[in-house]
N, CA, C and O atoms as CSV, one atom per row, in Angstrom:
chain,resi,resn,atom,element,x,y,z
A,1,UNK,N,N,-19.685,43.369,140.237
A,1,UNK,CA,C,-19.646,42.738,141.526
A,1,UNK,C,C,-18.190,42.438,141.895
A,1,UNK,O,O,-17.404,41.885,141.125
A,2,UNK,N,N,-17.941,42.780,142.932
A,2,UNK,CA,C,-16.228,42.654,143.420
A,2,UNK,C,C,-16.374,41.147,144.306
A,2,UNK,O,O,-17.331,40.619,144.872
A,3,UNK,N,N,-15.178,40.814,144.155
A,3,UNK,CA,C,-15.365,39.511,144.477
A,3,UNK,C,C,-14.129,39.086,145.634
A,3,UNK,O,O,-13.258,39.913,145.902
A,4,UNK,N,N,-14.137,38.338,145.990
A,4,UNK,CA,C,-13.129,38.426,147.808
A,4,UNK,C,C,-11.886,37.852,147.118
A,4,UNK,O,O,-11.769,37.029,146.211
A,5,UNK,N,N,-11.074,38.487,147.773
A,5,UNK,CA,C,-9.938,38.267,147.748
A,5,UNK,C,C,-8.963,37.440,148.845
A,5,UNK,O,O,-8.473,38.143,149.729
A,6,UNK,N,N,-8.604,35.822,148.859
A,6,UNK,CA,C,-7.980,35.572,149.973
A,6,UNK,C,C,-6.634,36.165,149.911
A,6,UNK,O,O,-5.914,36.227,148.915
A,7,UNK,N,N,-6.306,36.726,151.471
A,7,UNK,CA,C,-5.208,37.364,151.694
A,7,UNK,C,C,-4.927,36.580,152.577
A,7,UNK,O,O,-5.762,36.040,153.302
A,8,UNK,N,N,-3.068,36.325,152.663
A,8,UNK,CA,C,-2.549,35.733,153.192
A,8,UNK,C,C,-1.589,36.289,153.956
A,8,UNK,O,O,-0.688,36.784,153.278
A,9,UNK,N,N,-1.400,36.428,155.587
A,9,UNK,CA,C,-0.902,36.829,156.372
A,9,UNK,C,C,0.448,35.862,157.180
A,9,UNK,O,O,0.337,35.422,158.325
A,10,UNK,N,N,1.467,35.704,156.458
A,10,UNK,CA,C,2.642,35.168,156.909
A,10,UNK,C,C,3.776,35.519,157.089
A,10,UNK,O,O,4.815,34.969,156.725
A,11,UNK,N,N,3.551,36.896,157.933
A,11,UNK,CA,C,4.978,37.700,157.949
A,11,UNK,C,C,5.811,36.668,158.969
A,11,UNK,O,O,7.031,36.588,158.826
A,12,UNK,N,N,4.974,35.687,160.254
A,12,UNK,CA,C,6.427,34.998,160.867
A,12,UNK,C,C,6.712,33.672,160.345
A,12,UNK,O,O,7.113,32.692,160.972
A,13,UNK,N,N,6.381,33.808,158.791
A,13,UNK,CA,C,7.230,32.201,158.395
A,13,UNK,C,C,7.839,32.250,157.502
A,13,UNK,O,O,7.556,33.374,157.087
A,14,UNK,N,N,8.731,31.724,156.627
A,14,UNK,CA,C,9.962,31.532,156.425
A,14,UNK,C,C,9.761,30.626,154.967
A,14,UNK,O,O,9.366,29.489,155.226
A,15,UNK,N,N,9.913,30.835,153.755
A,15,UNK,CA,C,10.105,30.267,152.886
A,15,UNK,C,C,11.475,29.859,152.207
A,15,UNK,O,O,12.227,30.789,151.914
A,16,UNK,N,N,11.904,28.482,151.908
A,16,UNK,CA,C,13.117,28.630,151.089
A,16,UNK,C,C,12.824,28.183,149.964
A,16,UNK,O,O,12.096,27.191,150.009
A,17,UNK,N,N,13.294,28.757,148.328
A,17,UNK,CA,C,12.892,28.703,147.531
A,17,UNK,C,C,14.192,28.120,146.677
A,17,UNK,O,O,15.115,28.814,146.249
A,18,UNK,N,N,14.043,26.621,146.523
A,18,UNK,CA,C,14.728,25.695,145.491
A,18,UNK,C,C,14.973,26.261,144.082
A,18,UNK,O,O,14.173,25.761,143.291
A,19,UNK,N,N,15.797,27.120,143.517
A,19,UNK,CA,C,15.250,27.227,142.091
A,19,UNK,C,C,16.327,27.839,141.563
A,19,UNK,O,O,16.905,28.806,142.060
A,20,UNK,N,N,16.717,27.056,140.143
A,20,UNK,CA,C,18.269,27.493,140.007
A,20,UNK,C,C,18.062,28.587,138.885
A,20,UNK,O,O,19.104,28.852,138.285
A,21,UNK,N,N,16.885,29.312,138.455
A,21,UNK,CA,C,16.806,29.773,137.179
A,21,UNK,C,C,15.961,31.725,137.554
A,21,UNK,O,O,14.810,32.150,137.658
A,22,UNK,N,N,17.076,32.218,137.619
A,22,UNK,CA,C,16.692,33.498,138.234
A,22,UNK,C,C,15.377,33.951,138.389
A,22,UNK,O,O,14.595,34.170,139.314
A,23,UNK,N,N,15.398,34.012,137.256
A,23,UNK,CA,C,13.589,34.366,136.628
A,23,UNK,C,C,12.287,33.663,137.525
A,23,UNK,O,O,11.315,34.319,137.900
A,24,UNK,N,N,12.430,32.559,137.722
A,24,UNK,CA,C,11.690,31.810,137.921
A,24,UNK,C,C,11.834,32.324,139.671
A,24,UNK,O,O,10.711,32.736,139.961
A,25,UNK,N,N,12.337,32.394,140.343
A,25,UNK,CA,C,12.986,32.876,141.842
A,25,UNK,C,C,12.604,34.398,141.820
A,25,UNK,O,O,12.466,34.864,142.951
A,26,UNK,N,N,12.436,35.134,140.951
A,26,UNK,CA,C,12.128,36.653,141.122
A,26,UNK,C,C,10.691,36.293,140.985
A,26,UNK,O,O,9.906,36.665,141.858
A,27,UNK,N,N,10.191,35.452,139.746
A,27,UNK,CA,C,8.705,35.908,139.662
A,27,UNK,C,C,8.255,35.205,141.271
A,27,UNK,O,O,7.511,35.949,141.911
A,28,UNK,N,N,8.538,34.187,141.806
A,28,UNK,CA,C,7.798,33.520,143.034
A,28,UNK,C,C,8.020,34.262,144.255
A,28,UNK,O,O,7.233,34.531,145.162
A,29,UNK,N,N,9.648,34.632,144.056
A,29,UNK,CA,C,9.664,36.265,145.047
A,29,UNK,C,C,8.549,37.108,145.047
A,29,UNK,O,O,7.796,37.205,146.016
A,30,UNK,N,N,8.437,37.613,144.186
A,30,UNK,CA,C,7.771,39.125,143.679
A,30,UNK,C,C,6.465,38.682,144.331
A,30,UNK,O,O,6.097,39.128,145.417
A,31,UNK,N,N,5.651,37.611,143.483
A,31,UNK,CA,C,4.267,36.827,144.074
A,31,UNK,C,C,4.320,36.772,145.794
A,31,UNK,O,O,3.613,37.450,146.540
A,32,UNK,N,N,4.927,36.187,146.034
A,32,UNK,CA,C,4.846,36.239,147.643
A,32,UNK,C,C,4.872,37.458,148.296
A,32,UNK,O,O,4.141,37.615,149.274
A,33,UNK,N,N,5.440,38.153,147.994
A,33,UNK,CA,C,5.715,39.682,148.734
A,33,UNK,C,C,4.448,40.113,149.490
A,33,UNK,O,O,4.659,40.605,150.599
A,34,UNK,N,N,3.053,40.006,149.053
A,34,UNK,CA,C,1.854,40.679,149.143
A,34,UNK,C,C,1.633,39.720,150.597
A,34,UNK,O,O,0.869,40.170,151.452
A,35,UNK,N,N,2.189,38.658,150.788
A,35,UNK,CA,C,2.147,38.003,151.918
A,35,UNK,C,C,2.578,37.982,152.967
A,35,UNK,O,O,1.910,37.667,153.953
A,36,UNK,N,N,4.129,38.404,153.006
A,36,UNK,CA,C,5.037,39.207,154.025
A,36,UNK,C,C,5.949,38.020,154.385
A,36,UNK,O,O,6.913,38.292,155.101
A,37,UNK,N,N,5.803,36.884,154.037
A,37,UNK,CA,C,6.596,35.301,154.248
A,37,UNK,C,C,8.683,36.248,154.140
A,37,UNK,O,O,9.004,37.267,153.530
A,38,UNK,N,N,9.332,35.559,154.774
A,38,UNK,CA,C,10.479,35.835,154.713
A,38,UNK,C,C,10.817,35.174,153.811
A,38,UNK,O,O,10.137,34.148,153.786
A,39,UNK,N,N,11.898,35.235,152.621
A,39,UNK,CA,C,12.329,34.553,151.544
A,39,UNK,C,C,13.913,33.821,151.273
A,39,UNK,O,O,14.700,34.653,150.823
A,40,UNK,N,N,14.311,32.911,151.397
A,40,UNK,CA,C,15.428,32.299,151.359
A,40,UNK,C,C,15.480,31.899,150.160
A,40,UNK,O,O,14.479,31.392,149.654
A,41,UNK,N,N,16.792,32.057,149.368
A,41,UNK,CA,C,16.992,31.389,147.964
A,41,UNK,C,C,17.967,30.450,148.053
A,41,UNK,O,O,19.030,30.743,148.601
A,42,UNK,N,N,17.736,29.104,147.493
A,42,UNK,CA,C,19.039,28.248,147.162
A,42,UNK,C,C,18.928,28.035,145.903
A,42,UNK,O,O,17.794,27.801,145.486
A,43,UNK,N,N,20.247,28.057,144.785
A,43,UNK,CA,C,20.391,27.938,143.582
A,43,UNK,C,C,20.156,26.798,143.062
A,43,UNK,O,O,19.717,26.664,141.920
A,44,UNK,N,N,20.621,25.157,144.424
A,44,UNK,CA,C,20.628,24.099,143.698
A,44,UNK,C,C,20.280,23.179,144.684
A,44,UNK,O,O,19.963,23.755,145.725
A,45,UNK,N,N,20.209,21.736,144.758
A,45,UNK,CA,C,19.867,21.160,145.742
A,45,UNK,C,C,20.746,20.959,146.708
A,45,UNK,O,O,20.298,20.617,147.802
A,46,UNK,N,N,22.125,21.113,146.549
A,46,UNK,CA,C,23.193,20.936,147.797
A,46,UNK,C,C,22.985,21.954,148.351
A,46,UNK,O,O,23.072,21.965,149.579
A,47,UNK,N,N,22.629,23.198,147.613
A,47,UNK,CA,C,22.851,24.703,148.337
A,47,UNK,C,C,21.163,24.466,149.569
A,47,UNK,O,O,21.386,24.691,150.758
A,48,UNK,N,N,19.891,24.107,149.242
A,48,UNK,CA,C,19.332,23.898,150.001
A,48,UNK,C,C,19.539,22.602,150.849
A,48,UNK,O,O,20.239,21.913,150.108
A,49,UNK,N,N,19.436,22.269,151.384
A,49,UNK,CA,C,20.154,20.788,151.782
A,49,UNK,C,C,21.027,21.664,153.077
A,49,UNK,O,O,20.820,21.498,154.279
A,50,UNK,N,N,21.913,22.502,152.544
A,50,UNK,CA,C,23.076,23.086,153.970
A,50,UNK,C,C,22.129,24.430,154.173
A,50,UNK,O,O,22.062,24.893,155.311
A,51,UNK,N,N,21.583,24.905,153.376
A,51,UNK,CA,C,20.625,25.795,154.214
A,51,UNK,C,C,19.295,25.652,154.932
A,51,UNK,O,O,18.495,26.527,155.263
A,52,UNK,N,N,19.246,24.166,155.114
A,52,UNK,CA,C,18.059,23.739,156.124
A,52,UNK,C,C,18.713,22.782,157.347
A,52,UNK,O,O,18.242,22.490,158.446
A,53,UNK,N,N,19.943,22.426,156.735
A,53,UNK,CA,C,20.688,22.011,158.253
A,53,UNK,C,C,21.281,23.739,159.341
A,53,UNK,O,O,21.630,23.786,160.521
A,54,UNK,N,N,21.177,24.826,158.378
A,54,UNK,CA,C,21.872,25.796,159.479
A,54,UNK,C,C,20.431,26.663,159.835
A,54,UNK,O,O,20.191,27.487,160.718
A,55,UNK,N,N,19.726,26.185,158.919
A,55,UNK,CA,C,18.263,27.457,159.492
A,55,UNK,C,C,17.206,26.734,159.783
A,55,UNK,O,O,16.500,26.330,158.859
A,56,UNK,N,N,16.840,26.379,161.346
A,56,UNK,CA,C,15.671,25.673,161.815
A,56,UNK,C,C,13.958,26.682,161.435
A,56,UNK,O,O,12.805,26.275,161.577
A,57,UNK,N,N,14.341,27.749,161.047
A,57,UNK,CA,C,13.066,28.498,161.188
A,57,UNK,C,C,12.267,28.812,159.748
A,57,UNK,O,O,11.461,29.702,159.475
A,58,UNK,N,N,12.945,27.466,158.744
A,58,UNK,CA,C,12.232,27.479,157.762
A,58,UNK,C,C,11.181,26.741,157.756
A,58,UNK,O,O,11.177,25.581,158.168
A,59,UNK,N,N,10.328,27.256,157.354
A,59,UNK,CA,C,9.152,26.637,157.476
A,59,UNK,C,C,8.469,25.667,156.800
A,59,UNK,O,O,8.048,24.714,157.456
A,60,UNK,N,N,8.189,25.731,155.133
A,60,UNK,CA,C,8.209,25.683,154.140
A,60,UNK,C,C,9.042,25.486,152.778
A,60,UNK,O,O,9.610,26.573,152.674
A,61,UNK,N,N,9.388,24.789,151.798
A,61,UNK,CA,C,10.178,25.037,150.694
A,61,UNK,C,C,8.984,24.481,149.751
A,61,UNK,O,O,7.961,23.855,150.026
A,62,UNK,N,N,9.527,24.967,148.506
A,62,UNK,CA,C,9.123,25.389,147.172
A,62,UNK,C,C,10.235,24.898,146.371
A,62,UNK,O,O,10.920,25.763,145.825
A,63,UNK,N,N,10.579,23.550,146.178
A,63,UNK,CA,C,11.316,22.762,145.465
A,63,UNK,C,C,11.674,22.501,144.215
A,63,UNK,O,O,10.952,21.550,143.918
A,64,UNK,N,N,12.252,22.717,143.414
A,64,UNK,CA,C,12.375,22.361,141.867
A,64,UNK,C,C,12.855,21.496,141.419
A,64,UNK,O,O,14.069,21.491,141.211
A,65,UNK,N,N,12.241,20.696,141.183
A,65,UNK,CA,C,12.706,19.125,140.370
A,65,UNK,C,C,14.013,19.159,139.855
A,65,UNK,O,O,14.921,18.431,140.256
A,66,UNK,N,N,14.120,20.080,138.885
A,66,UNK,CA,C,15.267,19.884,137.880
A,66,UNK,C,C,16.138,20.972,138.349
A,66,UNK,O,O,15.706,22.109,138.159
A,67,UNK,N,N,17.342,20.840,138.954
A,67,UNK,CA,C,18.201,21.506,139.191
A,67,UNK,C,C,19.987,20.625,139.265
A,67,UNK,O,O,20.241,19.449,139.526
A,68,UNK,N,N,20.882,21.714,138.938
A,68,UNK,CA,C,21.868,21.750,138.788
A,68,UNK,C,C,22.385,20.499,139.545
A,68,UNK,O,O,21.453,19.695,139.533
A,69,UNK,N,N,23.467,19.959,140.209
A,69,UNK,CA,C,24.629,19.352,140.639
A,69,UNK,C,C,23.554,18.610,141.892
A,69,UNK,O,O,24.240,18.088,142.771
A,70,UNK,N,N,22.376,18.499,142.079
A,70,UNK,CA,C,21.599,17.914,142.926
A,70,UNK,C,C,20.223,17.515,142.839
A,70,UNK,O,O,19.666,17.830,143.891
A,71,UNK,N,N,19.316,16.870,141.916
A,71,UNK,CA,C,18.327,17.408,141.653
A,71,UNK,C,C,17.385,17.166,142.669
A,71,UNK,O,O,17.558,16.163,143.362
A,72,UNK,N,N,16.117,18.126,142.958
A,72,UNK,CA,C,14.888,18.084,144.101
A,72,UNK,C,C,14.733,17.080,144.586
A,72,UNK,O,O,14.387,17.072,145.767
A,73,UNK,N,N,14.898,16.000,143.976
A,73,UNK,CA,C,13.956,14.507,144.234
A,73,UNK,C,C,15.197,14.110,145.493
A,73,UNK,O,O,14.883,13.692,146.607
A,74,UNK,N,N,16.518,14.324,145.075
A,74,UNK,CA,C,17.669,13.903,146.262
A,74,UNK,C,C,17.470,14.796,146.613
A,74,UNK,O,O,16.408,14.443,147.127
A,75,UNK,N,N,17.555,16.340,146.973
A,75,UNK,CA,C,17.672,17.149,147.970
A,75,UNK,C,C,16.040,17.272,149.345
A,75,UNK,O,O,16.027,17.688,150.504
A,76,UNK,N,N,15.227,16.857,148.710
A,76,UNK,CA,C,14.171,16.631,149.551
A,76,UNK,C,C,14.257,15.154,150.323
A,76,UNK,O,O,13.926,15.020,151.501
A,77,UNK,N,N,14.729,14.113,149.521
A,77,UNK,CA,C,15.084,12.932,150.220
A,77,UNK,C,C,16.288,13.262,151.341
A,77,UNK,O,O,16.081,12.683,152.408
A,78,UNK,N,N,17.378,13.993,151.314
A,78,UNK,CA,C,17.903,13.966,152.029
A,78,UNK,C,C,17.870,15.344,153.243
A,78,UNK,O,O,18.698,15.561,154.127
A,79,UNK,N,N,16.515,16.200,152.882
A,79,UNK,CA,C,16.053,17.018,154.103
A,79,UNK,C,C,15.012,16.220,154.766
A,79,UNK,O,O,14.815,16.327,155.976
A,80,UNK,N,N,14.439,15.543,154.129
A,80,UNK,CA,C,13.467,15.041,154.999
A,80,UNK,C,C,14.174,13.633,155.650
A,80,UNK,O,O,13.465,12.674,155.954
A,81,UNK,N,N,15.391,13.620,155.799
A,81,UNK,CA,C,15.957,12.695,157.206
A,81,UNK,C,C,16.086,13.116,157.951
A,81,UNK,O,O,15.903,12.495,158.998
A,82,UNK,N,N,16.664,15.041,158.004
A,82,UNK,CA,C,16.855,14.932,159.549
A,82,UNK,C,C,15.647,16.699,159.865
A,82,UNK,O,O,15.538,17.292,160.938
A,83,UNK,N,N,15.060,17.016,158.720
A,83,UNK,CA,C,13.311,18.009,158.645
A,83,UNK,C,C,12.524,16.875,158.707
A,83,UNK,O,O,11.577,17.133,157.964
A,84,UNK,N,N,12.294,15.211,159.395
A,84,UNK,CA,C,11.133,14.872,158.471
A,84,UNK,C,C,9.827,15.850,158.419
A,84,UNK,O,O,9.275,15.878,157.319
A,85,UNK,N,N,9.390,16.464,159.201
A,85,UNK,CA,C,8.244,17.170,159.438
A,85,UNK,C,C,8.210,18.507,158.628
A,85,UNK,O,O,7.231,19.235,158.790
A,86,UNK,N,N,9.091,18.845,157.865
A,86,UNK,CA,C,9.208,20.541,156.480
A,86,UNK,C,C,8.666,20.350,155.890
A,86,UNK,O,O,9.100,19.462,155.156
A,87,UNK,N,N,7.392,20.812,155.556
A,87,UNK,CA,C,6.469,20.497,154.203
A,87,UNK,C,C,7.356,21.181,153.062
A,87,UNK,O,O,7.723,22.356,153.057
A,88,UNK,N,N,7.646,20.134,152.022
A,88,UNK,CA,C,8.214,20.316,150.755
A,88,UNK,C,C,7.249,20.110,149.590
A,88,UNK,O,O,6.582,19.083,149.460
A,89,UNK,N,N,7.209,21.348,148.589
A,89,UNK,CA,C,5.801,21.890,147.563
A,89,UNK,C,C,6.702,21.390,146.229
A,89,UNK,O,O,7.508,22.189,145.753
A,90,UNK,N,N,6.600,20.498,145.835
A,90,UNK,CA,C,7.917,20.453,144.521
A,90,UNK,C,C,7.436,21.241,143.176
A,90,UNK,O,O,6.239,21.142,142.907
A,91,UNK,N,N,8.106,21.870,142.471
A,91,UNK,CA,C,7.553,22.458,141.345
A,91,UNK,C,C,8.199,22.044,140.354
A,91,UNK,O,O,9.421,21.974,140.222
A,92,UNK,N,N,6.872,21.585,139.191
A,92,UNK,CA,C,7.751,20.755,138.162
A,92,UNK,C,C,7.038,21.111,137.400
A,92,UNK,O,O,5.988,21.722,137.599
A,93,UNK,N,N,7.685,20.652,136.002
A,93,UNK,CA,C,7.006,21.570,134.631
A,93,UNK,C,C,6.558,19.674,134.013
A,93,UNK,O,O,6.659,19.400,132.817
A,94,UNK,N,N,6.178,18.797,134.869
A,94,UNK,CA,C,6.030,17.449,134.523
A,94,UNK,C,C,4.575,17.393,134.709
A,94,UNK,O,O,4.127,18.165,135.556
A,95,UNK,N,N,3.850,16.729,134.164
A,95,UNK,CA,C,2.586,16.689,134.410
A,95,UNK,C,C,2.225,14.833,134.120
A,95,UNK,O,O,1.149,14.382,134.513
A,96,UNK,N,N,2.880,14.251,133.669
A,96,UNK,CA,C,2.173,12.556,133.606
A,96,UNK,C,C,2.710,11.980,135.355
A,96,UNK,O,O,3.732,12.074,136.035
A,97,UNK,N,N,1.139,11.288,135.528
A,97,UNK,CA,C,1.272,10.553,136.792
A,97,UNK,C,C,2.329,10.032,137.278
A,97,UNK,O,O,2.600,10.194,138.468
A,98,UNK,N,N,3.212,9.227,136.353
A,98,UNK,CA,C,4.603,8.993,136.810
A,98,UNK,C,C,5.532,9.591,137.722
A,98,UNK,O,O,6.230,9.134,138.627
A,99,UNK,N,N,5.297,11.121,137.083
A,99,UNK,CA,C,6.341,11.973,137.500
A,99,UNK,C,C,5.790,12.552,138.555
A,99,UNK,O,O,6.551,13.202,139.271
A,100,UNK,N,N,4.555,12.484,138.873
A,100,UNK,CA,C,3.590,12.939,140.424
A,100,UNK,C,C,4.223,11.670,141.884
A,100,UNK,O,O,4.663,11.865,143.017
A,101,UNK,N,N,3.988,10.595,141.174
A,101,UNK,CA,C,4.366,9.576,141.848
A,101,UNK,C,C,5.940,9.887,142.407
A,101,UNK,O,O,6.258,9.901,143.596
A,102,UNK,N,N,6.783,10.116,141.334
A,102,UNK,CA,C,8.429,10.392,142.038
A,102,UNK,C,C,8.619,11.115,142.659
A,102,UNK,O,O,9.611,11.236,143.379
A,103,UNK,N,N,7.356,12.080,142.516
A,103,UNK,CA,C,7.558,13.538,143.719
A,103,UNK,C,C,7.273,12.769,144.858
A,103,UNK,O,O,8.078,12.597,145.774
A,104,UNK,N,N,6.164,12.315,144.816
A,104,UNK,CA,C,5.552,11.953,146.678
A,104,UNK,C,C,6.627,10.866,146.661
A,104,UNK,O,O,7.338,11.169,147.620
A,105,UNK,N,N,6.972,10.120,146.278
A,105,UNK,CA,C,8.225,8.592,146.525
A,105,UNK,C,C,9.501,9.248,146.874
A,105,UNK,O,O,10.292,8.522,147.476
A,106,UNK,N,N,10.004,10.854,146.555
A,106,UNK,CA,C,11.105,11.318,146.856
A,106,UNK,C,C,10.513,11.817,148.577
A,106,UNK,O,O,11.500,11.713,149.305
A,107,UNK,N,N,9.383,12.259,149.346
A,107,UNK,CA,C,9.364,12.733,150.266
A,107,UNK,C,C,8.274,14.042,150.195
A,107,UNK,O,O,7.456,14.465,151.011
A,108,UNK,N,N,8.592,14.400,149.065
A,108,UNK,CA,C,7.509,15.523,148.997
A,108,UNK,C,C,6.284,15.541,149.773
A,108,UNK,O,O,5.915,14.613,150.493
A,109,UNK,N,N,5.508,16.925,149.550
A,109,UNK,CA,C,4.023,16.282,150.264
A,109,UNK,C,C,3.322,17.475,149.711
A,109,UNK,O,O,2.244,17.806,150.206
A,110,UNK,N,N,3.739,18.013,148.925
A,110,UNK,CA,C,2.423,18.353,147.510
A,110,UNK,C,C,3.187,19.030,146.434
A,110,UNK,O,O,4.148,19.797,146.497
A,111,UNK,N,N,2.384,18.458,145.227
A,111,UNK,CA,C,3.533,19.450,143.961
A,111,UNK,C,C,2.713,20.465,143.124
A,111,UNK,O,O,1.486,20.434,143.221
A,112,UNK,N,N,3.231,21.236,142.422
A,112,UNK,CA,C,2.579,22.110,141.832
A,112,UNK,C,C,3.264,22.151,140.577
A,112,UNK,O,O,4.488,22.276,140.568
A,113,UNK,N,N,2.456,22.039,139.268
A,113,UNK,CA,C,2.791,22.329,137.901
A,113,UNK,C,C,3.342,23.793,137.110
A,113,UNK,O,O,2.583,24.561,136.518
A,114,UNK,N,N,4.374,23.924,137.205
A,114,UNK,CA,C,4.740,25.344,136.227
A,114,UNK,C,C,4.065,24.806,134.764
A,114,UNK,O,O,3.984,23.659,134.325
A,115,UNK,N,N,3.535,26.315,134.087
A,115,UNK,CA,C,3.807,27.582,134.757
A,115,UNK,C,C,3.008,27.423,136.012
A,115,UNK,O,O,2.219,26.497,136.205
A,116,UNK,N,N,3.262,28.376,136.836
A,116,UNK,CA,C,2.674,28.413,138.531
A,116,UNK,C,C,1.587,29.346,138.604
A,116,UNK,O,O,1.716,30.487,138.161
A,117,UNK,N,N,0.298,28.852,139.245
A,117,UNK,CA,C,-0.559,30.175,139.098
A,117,UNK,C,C,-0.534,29.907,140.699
A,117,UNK,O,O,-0.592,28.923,141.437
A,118,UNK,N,N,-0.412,31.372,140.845
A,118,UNK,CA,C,-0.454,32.377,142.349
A,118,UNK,C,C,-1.680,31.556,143.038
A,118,UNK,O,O,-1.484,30.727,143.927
A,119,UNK,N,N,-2.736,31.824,142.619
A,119,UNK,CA,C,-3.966,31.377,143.721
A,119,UNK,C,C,-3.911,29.610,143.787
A,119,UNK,O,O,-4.696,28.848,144.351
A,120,UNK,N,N,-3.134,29.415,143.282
A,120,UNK,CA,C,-2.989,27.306,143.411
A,120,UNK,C,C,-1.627,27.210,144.432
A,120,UNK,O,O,-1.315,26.402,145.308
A,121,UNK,N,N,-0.982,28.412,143.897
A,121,UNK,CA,C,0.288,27.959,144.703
A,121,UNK,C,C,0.081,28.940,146.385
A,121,UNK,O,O,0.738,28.736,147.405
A,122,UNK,N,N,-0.738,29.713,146.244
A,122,UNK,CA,C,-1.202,30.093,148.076
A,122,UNK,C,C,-1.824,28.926,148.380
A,122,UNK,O,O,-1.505,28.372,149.431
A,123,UNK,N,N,-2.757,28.372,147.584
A,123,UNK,CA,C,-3.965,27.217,148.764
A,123,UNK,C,C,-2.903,26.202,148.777
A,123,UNK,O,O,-2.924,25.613,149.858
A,124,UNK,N,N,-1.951,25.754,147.966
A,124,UNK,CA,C,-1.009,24.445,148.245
A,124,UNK,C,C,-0.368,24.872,149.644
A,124,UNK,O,O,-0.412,24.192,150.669
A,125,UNK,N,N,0.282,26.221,149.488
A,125,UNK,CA,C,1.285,26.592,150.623
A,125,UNK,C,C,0.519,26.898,152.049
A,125,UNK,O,O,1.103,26.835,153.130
A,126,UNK,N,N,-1.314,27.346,151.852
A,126,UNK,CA,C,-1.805,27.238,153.014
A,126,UNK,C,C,-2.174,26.334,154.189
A,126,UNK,O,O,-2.401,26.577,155.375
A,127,UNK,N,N,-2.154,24.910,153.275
A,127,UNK,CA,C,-2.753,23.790,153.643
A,127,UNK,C,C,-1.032,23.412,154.564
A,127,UNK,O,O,-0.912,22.189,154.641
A,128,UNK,N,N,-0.287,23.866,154.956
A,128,UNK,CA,C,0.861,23.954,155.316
A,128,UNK,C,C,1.262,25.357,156.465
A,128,UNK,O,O,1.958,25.236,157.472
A,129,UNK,N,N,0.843,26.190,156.152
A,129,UNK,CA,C,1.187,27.060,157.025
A,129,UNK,C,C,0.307,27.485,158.184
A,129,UNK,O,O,0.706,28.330,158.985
């Protein structure tokens, strides 16, 4: 028995993808592709931060907690002063309530646990697009 497949049709929106660790940015690349979403990379949280003050047509980000010279929790606090309305997906390899709590207390507004499975991380990103 074949079983349905949700397909996701977002060739006019715009993802920027928080994530300082190549690998991790190719596999969420690669995953999205089947969707048609446009893909923006920032390495660290300052680097996203100036690429959502110069690009209004992002739609979406895909945030990573732990990064270099800025980490997620400030770079989403300080997009969502002048994005408040950018749905930010934080991705963290944290799983105790605590660390759920610092996501939504930084601004966030849904997180997702690495490793990342594809069909959790479309319905998070649909409930948004």
């Amino acid at each position: 028995m074949e079983t349905q497949r949700n397909t996701y049709d977002w060739s006019d929106k715009t993802v920027l993808i928080a994530e300082d660790v190549d690998d991790n940015f190719l596999f969420l690349k690669t995953f999205l592709r089947k969707t048609k979403i446009k893909v923006l990379w920032a390495r660290d949280g300052r680097e996203a931060i100036d690429i959502c003050k110069k690009d209004d047509s992002i739609d979406i980000i895909l945030m990573d907690i732990r990064m270099p010279f800025l980490d997620g929790y400030e770079a989403t606090r300080q997009i969502k002063t002048f994005r408040p309305e950018l749905p930010i997906i934080a991705q963290t390899a944290y799983a105790l309530n605590s660390d759920y709590q610092k996501v939504y207390d930084a601004g966030c507004d849904e997180y997702i646990t690495k490793p990342i499975l594809g069909k959790i991380l479309f319905q998070k990103m649909a409930k948004f697009l």
